[in-house]
C-alpha positions as CSV (number, residue, x, y, z in Angstrom):
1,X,0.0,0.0,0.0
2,X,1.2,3.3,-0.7
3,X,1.1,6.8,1.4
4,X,-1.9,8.4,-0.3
5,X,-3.7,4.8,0.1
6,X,-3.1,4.8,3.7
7,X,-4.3,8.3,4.1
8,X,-7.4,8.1,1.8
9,X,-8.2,4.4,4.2
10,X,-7.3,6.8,7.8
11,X,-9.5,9.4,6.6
12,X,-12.4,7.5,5.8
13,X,-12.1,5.2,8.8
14,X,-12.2,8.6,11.1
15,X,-14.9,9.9,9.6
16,X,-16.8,6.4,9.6
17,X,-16.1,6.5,13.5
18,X,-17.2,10.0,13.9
19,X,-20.7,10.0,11.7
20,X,-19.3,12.8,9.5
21,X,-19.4,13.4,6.1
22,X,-16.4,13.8,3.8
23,X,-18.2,17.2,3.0
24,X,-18.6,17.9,6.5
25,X,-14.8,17.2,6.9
26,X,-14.2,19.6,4.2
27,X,-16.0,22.0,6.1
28,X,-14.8,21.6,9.3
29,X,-11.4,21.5,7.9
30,X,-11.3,24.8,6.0
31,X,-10.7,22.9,2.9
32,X,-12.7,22.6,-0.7
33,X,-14.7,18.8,-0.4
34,X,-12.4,19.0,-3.8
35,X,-9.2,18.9,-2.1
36,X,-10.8,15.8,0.4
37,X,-12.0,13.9,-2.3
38,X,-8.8,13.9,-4.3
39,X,-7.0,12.6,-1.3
40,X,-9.9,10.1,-1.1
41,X,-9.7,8.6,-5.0
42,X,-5.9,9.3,-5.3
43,X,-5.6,11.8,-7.7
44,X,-3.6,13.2,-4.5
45,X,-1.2,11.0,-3.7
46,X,1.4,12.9,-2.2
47,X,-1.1,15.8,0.2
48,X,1.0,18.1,1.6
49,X,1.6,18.5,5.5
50,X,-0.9,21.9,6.0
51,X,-3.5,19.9,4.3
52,X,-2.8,16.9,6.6
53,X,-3.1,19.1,9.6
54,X,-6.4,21.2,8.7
55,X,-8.1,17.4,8.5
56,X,-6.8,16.2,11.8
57,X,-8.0,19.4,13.4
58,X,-11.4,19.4,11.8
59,X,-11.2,15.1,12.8
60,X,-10.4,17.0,16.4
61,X,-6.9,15.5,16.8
62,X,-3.4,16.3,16.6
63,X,-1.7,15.7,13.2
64,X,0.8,13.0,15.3
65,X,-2.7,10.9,16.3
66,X,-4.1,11.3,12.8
67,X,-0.5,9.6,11.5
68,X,-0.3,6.8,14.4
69,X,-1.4,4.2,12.3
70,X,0.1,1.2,11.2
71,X,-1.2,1.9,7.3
72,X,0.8,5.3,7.3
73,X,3.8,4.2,9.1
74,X,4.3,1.0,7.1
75,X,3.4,2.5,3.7
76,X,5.7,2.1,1.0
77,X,6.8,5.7,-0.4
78,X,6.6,6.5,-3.6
């Protein structure tokens, strides 16, 4: 699995667990639901670290709790 992959599977999987929509994210995140649903169907495969950090504070976390995750830490790097 690749980086974008394991992003696109985290995000989803937080918003699964918190009854939000990815336009709801993209709200709460200060983003365009574009932006969100690029990461989601990998037209983004490389999102950059501000991007990363507006989701995990419109998931309400910190960037490092949105990373912890096995998918992201053992994905291969393109």
């Amino acid at each position: 699995m690749n980086l974008g992959e394991a992003i696109a599977q985290r995000i989803e999987e937080l918003c699964k667990e918190r009854g939000i929509s990815i336009n709801r994210l993209a709200v709460l995140s200060g983003l365009t639901q574009s932006t969100v649903d690029g990461i989601l169907k990998g037209r983004s495969k490389n999102p950059q670290l501000v991007t990363l950090l507006r989701i995990s504070k419109g998931l309400g976390m910190s960037i490092s709790e949105f990373l912890d995750d096995v998918r992201i830490t053992d994905a291969d790097i393109e």
